[in-house]
C-alpha positions in Angstrom: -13.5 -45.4 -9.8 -16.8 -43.5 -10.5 -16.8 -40.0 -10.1 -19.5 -38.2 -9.1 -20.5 -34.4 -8.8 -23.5 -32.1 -8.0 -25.0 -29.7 -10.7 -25.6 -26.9 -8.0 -24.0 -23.6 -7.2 -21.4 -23.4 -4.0 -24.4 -21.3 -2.2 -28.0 -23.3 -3.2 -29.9 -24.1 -0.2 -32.4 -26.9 -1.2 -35.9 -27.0 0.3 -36.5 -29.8 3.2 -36.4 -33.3 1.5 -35.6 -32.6 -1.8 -34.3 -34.3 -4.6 -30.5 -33.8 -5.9 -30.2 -34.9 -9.3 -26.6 -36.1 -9.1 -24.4 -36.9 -12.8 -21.8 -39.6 -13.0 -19.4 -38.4 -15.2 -18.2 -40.9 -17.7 -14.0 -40.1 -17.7 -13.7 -40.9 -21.5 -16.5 -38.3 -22.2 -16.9 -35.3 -19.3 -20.5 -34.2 -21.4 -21.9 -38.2 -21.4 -23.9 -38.4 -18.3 -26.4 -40.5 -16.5 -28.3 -40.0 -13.6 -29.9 -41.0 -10.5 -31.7 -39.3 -7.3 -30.4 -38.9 -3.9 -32.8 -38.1 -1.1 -31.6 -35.4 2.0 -33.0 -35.4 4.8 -32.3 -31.9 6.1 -31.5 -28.5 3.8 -28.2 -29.4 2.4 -26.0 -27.2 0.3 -23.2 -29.1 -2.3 -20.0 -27.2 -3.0 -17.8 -27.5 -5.2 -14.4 -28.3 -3.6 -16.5 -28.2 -0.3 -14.0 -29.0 2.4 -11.4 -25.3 1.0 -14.1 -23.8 0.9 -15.9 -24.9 4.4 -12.8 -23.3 5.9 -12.6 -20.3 3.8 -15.9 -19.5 4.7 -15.6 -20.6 8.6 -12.9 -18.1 8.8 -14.6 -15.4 7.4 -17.6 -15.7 10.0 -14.6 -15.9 12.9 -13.6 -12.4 11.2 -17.5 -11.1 11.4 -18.1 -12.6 14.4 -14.4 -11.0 16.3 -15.2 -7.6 14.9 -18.9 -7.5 16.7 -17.1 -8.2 18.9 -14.7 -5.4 19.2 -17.4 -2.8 18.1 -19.2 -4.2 21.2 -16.1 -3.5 23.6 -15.6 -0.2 21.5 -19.0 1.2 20.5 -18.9 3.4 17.5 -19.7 6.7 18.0 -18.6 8.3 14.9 -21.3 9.6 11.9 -20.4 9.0 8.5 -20.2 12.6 8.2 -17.1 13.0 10.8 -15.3 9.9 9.1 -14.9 12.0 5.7 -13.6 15.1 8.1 -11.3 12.8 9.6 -10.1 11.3 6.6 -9.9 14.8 4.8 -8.4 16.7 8.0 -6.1 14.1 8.4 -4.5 14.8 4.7 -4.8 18.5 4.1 -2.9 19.6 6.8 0.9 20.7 6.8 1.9 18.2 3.5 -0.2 21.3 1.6 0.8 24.3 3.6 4.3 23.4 4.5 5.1 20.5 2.9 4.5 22.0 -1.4 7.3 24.5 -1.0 9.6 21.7 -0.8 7.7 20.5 -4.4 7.3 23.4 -5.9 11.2 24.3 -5.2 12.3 20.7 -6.5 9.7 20.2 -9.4 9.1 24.2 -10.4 4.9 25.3 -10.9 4.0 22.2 -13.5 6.6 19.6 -12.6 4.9 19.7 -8.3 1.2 20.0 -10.5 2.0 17.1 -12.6 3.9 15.2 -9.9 0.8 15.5 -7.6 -1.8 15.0 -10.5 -0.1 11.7 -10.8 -0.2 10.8 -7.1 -3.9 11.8 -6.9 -4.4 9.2 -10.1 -2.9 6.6 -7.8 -5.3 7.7 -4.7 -8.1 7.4 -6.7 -7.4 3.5 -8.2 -6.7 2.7 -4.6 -9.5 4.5 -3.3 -11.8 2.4 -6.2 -10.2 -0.7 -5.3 -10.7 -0.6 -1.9 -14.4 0.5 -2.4 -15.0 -2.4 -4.4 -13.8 -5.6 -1.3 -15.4 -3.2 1.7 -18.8 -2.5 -0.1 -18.5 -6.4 -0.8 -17.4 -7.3 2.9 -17.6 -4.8 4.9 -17.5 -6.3 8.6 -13.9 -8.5 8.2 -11.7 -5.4 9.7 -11.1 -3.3 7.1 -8.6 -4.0 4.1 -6.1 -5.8 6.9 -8.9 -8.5 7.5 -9.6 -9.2 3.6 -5.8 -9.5 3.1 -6.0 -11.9 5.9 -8.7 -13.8 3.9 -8.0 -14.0 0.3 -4.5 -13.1 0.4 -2.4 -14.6 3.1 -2.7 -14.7 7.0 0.8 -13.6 6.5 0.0 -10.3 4.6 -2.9 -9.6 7.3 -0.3 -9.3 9.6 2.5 -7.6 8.2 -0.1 -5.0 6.7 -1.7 -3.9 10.2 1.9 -3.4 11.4 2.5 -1.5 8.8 -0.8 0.8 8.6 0.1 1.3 12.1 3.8 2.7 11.1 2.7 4.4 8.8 0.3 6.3 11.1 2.3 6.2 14.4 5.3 7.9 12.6 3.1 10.4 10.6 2.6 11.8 14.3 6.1 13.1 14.9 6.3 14.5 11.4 3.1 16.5 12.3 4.8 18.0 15.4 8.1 18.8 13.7 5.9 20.9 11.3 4.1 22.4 14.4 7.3 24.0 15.2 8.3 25.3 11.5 5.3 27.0 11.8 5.4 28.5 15.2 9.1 29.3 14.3 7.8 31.9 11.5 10.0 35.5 12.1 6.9 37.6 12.5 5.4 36.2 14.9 8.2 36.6 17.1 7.6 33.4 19.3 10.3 32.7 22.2 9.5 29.1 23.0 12.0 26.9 22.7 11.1 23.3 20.0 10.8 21.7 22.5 8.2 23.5 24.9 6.3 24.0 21.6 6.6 20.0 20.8 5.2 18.8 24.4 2.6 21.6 23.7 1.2 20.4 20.4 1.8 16.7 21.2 -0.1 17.0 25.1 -3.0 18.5 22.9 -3.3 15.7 20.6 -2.9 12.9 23.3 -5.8 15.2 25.3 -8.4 15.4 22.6 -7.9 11.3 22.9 -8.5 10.9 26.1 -11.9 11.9 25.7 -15.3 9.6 24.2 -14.6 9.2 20.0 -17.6 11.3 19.6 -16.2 14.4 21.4 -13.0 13.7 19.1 -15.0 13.6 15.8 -17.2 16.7 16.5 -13.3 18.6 17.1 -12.5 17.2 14.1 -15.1 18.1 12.1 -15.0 21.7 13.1 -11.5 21.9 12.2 -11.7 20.2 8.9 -14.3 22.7 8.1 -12.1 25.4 9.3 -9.6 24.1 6.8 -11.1 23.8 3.6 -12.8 27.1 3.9 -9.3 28.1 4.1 -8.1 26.5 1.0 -11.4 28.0 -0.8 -10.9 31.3 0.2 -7.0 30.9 -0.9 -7.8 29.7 -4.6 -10.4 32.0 -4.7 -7.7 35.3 -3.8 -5.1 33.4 -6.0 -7.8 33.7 -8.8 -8.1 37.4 -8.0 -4.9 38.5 -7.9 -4.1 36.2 -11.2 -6.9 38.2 -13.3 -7.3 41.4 -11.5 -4.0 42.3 -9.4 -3.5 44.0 -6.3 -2.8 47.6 -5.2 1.0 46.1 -4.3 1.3 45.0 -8.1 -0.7 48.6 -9.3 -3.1 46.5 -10.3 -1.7 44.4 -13.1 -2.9 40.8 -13.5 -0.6 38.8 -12.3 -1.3 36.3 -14.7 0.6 33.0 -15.7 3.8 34.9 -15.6 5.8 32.6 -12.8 5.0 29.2 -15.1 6.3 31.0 -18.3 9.4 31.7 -16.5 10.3 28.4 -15.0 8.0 25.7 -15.2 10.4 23.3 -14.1 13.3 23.6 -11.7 16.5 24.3 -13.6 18.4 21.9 -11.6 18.2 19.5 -9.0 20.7 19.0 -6.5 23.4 20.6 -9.1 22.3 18.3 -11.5 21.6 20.1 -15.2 20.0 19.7 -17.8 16.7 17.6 -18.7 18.1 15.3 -16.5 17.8 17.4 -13.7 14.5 18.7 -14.4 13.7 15.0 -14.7 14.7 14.5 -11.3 13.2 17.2 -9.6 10.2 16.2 -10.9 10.3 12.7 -10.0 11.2 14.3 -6.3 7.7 15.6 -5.9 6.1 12.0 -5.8 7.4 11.4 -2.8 6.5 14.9 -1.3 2.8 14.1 -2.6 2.6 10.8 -1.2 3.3 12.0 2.3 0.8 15.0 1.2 -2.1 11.7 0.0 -1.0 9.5 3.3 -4.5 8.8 5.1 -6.9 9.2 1.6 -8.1 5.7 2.2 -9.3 6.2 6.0 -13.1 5.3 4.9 -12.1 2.0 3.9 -10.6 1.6 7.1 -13.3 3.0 9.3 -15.3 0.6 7.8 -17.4 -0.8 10.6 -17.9 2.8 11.8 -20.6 3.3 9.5 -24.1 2.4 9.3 -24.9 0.9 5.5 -20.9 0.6 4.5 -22.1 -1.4 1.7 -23.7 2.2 0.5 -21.8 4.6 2.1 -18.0 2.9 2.3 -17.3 3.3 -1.7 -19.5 6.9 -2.0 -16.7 8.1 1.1 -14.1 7.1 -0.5 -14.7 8.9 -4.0 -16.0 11.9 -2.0 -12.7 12.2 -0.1 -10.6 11.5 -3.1 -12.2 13.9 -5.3 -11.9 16.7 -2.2 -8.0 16.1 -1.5 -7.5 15.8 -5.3 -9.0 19.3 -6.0 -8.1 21.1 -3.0 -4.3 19.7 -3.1 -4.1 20.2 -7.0 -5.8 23.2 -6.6 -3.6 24.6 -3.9 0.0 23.6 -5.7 -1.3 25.3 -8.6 -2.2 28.3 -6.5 1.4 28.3 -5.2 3.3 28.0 -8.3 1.0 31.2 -9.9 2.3 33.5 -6.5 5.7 32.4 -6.0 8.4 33.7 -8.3 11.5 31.3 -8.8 13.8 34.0 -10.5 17.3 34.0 -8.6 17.1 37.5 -8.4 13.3 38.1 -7.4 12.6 38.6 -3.3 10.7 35.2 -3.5 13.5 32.8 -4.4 15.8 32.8 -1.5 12.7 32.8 0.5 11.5 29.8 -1.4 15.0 28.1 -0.8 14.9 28.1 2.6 11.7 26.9 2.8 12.7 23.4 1.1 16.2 23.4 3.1 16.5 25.7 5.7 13.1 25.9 7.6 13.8 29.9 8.3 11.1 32.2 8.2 8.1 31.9 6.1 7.8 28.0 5.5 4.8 28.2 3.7 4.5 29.0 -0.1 1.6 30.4 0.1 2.7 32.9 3.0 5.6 33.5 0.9 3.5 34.4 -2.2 1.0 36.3 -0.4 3.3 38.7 1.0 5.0 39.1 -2.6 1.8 40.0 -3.3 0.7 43.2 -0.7 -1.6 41.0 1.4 0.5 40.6 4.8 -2.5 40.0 6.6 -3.7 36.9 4.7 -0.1 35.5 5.4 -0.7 35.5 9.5 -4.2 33.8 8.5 -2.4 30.9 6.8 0.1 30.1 9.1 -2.0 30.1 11.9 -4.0 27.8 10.0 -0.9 25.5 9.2 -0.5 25.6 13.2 -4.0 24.4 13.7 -3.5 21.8 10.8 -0.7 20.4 12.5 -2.2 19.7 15.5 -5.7 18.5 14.0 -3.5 15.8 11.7 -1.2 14.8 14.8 -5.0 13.9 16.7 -5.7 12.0 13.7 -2.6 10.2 13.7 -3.1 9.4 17.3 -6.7 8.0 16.7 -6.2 6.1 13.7 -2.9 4.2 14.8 -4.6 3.9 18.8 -7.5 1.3 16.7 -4.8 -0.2 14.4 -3.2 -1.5 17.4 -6.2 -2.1 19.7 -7.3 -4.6 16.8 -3.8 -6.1 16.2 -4.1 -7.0 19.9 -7.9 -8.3 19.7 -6.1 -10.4 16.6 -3.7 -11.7 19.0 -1.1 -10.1 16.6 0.2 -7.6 19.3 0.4 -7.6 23.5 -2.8 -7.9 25.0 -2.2 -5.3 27.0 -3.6 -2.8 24.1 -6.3 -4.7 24.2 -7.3 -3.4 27.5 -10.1 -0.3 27.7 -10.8 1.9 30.7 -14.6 2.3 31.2 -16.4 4.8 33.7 -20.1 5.4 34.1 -22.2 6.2 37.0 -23.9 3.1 36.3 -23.3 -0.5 38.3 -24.7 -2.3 34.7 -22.2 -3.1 31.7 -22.5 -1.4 29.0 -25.3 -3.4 26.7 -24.3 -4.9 23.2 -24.5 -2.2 20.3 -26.5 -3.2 17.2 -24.5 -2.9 13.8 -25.0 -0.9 10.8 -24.8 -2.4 7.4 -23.4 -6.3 7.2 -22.7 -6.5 10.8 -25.8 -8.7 12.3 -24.5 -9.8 15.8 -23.9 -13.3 15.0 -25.1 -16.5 17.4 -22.3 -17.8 20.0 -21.4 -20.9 18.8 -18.4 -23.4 19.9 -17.2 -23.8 16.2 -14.7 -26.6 18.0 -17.9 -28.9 18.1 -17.5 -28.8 14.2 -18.4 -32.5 13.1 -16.1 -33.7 10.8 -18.2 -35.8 8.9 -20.1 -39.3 9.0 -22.8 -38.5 11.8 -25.6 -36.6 11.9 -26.3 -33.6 14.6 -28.2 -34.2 17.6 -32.0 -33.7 16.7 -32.1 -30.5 19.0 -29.0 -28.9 17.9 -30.3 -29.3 14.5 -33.3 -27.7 15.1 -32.1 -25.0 16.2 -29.6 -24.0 13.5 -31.9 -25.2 10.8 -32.9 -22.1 8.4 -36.3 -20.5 8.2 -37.3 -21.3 4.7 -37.4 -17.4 4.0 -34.0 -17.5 4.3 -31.8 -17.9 1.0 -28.4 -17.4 2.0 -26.1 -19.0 4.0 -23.7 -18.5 7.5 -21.4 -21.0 9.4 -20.9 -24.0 7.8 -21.1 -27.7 9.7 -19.7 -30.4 7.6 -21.6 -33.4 6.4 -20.5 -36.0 3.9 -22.8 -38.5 1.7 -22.1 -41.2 0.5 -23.7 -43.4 -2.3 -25.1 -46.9 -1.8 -21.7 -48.4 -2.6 -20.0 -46.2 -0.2 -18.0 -44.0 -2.5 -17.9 -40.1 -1.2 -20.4 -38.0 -3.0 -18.8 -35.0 -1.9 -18.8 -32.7 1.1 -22.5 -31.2 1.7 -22.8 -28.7 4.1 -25.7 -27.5 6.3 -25.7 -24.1 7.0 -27.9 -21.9 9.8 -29.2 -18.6 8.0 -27.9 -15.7 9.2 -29.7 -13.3 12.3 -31.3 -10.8 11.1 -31.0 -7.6 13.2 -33.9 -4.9 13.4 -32.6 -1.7 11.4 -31.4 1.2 13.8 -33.4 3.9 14.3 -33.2 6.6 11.9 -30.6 9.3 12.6 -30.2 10.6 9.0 -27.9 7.4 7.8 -25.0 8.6 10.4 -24.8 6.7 13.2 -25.7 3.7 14.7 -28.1 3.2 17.4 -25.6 0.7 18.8 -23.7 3.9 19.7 -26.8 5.7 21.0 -27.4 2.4 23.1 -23.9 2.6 24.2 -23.6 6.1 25.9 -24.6 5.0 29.5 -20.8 4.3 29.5 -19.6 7.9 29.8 -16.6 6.8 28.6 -14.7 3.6 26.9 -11.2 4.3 25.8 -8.4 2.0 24.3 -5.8 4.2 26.7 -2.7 1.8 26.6 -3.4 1.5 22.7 -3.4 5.2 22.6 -0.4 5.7 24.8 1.4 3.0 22.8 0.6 4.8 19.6 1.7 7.9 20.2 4.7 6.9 21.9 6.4 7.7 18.3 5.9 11.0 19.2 8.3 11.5 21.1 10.7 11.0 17.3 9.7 14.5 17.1 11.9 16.1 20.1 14.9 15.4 17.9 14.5 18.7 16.9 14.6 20.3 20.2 18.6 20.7 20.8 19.4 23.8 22.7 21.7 25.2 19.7 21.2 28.4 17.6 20.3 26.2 14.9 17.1 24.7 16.9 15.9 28.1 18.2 15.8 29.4 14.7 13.1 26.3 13.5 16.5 24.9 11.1 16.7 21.6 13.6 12.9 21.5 13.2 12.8 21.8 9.3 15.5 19.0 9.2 14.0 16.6 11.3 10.6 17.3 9.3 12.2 16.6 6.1 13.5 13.5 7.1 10.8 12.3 8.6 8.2 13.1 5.4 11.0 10.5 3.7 9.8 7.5 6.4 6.3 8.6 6.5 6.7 8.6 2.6 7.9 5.2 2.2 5.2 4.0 5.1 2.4 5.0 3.0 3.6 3.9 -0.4 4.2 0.5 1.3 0.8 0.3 2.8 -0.6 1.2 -0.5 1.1 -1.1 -2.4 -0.5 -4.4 0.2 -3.6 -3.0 -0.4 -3.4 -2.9 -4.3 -2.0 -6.7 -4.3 -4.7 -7.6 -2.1 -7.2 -6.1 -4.4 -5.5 -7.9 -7.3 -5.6 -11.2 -5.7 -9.7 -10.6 -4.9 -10.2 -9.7 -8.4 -8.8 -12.7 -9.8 -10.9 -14.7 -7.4 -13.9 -12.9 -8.4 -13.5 -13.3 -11.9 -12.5 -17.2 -11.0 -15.9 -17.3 -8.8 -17.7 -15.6 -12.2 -16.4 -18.1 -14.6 -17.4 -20.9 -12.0 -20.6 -19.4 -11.9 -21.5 -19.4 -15.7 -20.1 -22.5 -16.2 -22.9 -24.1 -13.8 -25.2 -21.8 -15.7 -24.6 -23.6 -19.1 -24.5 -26.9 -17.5 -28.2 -26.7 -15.8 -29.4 -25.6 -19.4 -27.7 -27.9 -21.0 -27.9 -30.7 -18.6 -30.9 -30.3 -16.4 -33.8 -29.4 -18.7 -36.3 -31.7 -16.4 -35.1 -30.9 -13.3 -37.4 -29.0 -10.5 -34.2 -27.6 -9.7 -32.7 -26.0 -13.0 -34.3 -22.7 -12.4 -33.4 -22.2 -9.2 -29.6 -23.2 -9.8 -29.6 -20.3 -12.7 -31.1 -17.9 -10.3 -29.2 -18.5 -7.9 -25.5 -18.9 -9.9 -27.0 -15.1 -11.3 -27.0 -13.6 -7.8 -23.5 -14.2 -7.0 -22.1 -13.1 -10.6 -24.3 -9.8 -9.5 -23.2 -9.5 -6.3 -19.6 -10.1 -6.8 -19.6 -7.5 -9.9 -22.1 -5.2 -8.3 -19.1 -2.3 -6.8 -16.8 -3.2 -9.6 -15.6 0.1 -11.5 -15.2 -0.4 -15.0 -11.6 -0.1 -15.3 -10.9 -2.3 -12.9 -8.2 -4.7 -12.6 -6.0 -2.0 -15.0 -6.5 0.8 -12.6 -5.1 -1.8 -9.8 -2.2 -2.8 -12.2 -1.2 0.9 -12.9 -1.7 1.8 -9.2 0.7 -1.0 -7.8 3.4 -0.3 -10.5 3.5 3.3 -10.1 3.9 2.7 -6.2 6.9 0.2 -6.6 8.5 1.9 -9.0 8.2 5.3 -6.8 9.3 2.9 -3.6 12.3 1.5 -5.7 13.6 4.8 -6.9 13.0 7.2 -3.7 16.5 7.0 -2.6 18.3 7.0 -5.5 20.6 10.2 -4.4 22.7 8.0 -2.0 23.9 5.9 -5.0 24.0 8.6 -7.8 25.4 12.0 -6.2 28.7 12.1 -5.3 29.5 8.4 -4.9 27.2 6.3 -2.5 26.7 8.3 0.8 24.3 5.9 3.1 23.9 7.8 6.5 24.3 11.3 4.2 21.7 13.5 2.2 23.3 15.8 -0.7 22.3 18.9 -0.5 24.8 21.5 -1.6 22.6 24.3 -0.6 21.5 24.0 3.0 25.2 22.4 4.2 22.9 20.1 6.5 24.6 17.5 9.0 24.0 13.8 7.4 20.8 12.0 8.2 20.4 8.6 7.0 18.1 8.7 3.8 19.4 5.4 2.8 17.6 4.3 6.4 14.4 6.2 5.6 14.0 5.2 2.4 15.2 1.5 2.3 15.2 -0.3 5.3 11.1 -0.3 6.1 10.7 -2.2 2.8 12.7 -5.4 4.3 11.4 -5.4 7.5 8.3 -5.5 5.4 8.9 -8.5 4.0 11.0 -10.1 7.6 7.5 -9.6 8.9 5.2 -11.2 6.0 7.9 -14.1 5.6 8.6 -14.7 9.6 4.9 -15.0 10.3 4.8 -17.7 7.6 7.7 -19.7 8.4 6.3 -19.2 12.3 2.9 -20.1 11.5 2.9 -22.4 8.2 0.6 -20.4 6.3 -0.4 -20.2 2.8 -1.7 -18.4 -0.2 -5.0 -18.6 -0.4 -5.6 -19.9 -3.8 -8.6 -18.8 -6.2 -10.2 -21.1 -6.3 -10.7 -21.6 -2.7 -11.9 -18.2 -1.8 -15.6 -17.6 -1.0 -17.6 -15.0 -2.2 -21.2 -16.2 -0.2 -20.4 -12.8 2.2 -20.5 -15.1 5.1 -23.4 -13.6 7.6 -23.7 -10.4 5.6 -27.0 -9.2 5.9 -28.6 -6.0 4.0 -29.8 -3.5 6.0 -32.4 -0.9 4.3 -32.0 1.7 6.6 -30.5 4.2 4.2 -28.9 7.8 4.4 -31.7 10.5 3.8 -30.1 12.5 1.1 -31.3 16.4 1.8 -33.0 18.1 -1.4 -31.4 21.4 -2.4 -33.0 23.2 -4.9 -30.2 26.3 -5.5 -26.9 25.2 -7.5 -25.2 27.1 -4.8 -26.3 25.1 -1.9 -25.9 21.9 -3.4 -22.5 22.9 -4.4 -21.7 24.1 -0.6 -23.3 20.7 0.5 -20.7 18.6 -1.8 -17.7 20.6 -0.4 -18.4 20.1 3.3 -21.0 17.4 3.7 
């Protein structure tokens, strides 16, 4: 049998009635060729492996074309600006005021600096990875939708349940922490956990309730709020560590608490190197609930005009801003607080990783040590405020995790629903999309022809491409045949993508589909956001009516366990998002090689064709593309990423096996004489149900690996958009210094 094959690359569109130079191969020698000319009567594309591929691509525009059509039920009214304050007031929050005691008491000053360091190296190959597929495809539904694609169907689905987790249950940790806080001695507050809880929880269900944009500008105030905080905190640290205070007769305080202990002297009456090697290996999962929510850009995706731009340039913003501000602040901690057993600042450091009694807060703790009472008020009222700024984040974030599962069809319609009121009769018109989101043509793709017939005449007019347009959408499926009948190949006809007209300029922030959408006063996912913060209520566990509870102990407890699931959540989302990176890396590299290999072939094998040039320019535009985000470390950063979180997610719960014989339902803790809660639970049991719901989908649905070969890199109806952010001009080092912290 004769085999026969197309020089062209998977994406070529070839001008009206053209000529294909198509090789037969001879089988005994794949270079000996001979050829002949095949006339088309329409613009035709050959593709390698066509009919994987035609479906590949198909389900990539269903992707594009489902999430226009959520951002037209749910407008976007957020500006790139109050996605990095969500994203960065969703993370520094209570896992740095409240949360580092519990590090720095495990891990000593360097063992909770190194043990975060090492988590913020993680963040930062995620935060790269992640740039890399959304810059790429930005309009698919974030990294759920890509796992979907090049992954598995399987994986798509087990990872939005799980980024909703890991969200949902960050939300009752948050309020726990709310009443740690509150439950601080000096401020002498008489409410009970759980009036406190149903305060702090009402709030962040309130802010909710109202349009996304009122939400973001909260949000954005707040995160400022915060990280002025955490300036003006290493900036006192610095002065009291060179300079003193009158409280310390002005001696330096210097590096005086590191050279003491650097590193706990035990862990859990563990001694020895091992048990400084334990404590530190503690922190990581203190710092991962501390990092949970660093890769919001990459979710918030389709919030943003120009994601291609502004998606990767958000996510190394936000990493670099948690990474210094949380490094910064643990170091800041472990310079003020003293771990001697006999200096003030120990016991109080104690109860603040066991006991949740008075000052939980390191740096309250070391700031009083210090003679500044006042700036110890200031810092728990701004771990209050945290608490419930992060709890509204968790709301948000896990409310459109599960409105899209349900637009997926992977959870009950009924979060699917939105409440709408405006004083206007009219529906709310269709919002125009920021970068790689052109509002794609409604189109029955069940009228896909098979093969073997040709389009009516007016159907193919009207999908047939301008011939400015180079790239290609939805696919229809042709086959050709030779003059003995033998299949050619798949050749595919594809309609070029719609163009939108760029929005309106409003500084690269938002949208004008969003300005277009305000005569709806308000669109809300409310059963999504009532679903979501349903998990909530995890955090009135805390609120028994014993001594224990009214002293912020019950609290403290519940908060500690829950940083263990919250822990886990994140380090398992991670961990699907690192694979799924690894998988589209080794299809981009495949896609490369593929590429290259044409390259050589049309040089080698097409010196008198019309076409050779054309087929190397165009085989050069998709190497480009596909390597145009790509960080040069990459796939290494992925590998070291995805190993560290396994390992972490293998090892969390090692205490129920190793101290004092196996104790499922019991955490050891000889100091604190706490009643058992189930770490073995916490840190174990999400990881199967992991897999129950990756492998149950499958065996439910049939689905398989997408193979590399079979993924498609053409960006389906992808579209550039030149509207770019205005970048402001600062001529002072000052200013532009102030700009990169906030803006």
């Amino acid at each position: 049998m004769e085999r026969h094959t197309a020089l062209l690359t998977s994406n070529q569109v070839v001008p009206a009635r053209g000529l294909i130079e198509v090789h037969r191969l001879d089988p005994l020698s794949p270079r000996s060729t001979t050829s002949r000319r095949v006339n088309f009567g329409a613009n035709v594309a050959v593709n390698h492996d066509s009919r994987f591929l035609h479906a590949q691509r198909r389900r990539i525009w269903e992707f594009q074309k489902r999430w226009e059509s959520i951002k037209t039920k749910l407008p976007p009214q957020l500006t790139r600006r109050h996605i990095d304050k969500i994203s960065i007031g969703g993370v520094i929050g209570t896992g740095l005021f409240l949360g580092s005691g519990a590090a720095l008491y495990d891990g000593g000053p360097i063992g909770a600096l190194l043990g975060y360091a090492v988590v913020g190296s993680v963040i930062y190959c995620l935060c790269v990875s992640i740039g890399e597929m959304i810059a790429f495809l930005p309009n698919v539904g974030g990294v759920v939708g890509l796992a979907d694609l090049y992954v598995d169907p399987a994986l798509g689905f087990s990872l939005g349940w799980a980024a909703w987790y890991n969200w949902s249950i960050t939300l009752p940790a948050e309020l726990a922490a709310a009443v740690v806080v509150a439950k601080w001695d000096a401020w002498h507050i008489e409410l009970s956990n759980a009036a406190i809880t149903g305060i702090v929880f009402g709030l962040a269900i309130l802010i909710n309730c109202f349009p996304s944009r009122v939400y973001g500008k909260f949000e954005y105030i707040f995160s400022l709020a915060k990280i002025s905080l955490i300036v003006c905190i290493i900036a006192l640290t610095l002065f009291v560590v060179f300079f003193g205070t009158p409280h310390t007769d002005w001696q330096p305080l210097g590096i005086s608490n590191w050279k003491y202990s650097p590193f706990a002297r035990d862990y859990l009456g563990i001694t020895g190197p091992w048990g400084r090697l334990l404590g530190f290996w503690a922190v990581f999962m203190q710092a991962s609930f501390s990092f949970s929510g660093a890769e919001v850009p990459g979710i918030a995706a389709g919030e943003v005009i120009d994601a291609t731009r502004n998606v990767p340039r958000a996510l190394r913003k936000v990493w670099i801003r948690i990474t210094l501000f949380y490094i910064g602040g643990i170091c800041c901690a472990g310079l003020l607080v003293h771990q001697d057993d006999n200096h003030s600042d120990y016991p109080l450091l104690v109860n603040t990783a066991n006991q949740g009694t008075t000052a939980a807060s390191p740096f309250v703790v070391g700031l009083r040590s210090v003679g500044i009472p006042w700036m110890a008020h200031v810092i728990n009222a701004a771990a209050l405020l945290s608490a419930w700024s992060a709890a509204s984040s968790d709301v948000y974030i896990s409310s459109r995790f599960l409105f899209f599962l349900a637009q997926s069809s992977h959870a009950p319609s009924i979060f699917a629903s939105l409440v709408r009121f405006s004083p206007e009769e009219e529906a709310a018109p269709d919002s125009n999309s920021g970068e790689g989101d052109a509002l794609l043509p409604e189109r029955d793709t069940s009228a896909e022809h098979k093969g073997g017939r040709d389009e009516p005449e007016d159907r193919r007019k009207a999908y047939s491409p301008d011939s400015s347009d180079r790239y290609i959408t939805v696919p229809t499926m042709h086959r050709l045949t030779s003059g003995s009948g033998s299949s050619l190949g798949e050749i595919m006809r594809m309609p070029s993508p719609v163009h939108v007209e760029a929005s309106q300029d409003q500084g690269g922030d938002i949208e004008s589909g969003a300005k277009a959408a305000t005569s709806w006063k308000l669109v809300l996912p409310l059963c999504a956001v009532l679903g979501s913060a349903s998990l909530g209520s995890l955090a009135f566990l805390s609120t028994s009516t014993n001594t224990d509870s009214s002293s912020g102990v019950r609290a403290q407890e519940a908060f500690n366990w829950l940083v263990a699931v919250v822990s886990v959540a994140s380090l398992q989302s991670w961990t699907a998002m690192l694979f799924t990176y690894i998988r589209w890396h080794k299809g981009a590299i495949y896609t490369e090689n593929k590429h290259r290999e044409r390259i050589r072939d049309a040089e080698n094998h097409m010196a008198d064709d019309p076409h050779r040039q054309s087929t190397i320019q165009e085989s050069n535009e998709v190497i480009n593309r596909v390597r145009a985000h790509r960080h040069r470390g990459q796939p290494y950063l992925a590998y070291y990423a995805w190993g560290i979180c396994v390992m972490i997610l293998l090892t969390n719960g090692w205490t129920v096996f190793y101290h004092n014989g196996w104790k499922v339902a019991d955490i050891p803790n000889e100091e604190s004489g706490s009643p058992p809660i189930s770490l073995f639970l916490s840190s174990y049991i999400p990881i199967p149900l992991f897999f129950l719901l990756t492998f149950g989908y499958k065996l439910i649905y049939q689905t398989e690996m997408v193979r590399v070969e079979n993924m498609d890199f053409s960006r389906g109806g992808t579209t550039t958009n030149e509207q770019f952010e205005k970048k402001p001009v600062y001529k002072d080092g000052w200013r532009k210094t102030l700009h990169w912290l906030i803006d």
